[in-house]
N, C-alpha and C positions, 0 to 999 in steps of 0.2 A: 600404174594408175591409168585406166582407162576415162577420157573425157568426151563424153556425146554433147552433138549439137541437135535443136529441131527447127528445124524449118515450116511455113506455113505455105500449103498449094491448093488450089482452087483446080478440080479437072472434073468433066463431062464424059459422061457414057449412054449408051441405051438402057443400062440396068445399074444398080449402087452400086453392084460385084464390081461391075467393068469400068464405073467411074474410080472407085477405088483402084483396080487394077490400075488405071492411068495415071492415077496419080505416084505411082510407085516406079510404073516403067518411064516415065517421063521424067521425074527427079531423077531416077537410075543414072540417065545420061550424062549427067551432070557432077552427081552426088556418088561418091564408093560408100559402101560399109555400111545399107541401109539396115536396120537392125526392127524397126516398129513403124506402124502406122497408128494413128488415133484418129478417129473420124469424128471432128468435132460437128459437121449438120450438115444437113441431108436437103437439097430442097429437090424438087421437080418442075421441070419447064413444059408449060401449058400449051397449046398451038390446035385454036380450034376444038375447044372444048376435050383434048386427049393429052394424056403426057406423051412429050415427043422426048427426052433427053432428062436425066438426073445430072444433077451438080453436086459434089463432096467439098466440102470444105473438111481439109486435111493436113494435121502435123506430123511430121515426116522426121524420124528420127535415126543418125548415123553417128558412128563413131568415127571423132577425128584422129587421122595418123599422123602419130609424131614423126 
């Protein structure tokens, strides 16, 4: 019987790709057996009328080893 956990992460990029990305390499460090990501929202950070930085709000999902 296989039993997954998910976890909730907050990461920034220059692009959604690369906020996601981070959020995957940076749980990685911590977390084995990443299996899924779910991108719960998406915002964009404004600086001077431009987006400077995306933020992912992210459930990170692994399997626990017995």
């Amino acid at each position: 019987m296989t039993i997954a956990k998910v976890i909730e992460v907050l990461a920034e990029g220059s692009s959604i790709e690369a906020a996601v990305e981070a959020a995957v390499s940076e749980a990685g460090q911590t977390v084995r057996g990443i299996k899924h990501v779910y991108v719960e929202a998406i915002q964009a950070i404004v600086e001077n009328d431009k987006i400077t930085k995306y933020r992912v709000n992210a459930k990170v999902t692994f399997v626990i080893e017995s």
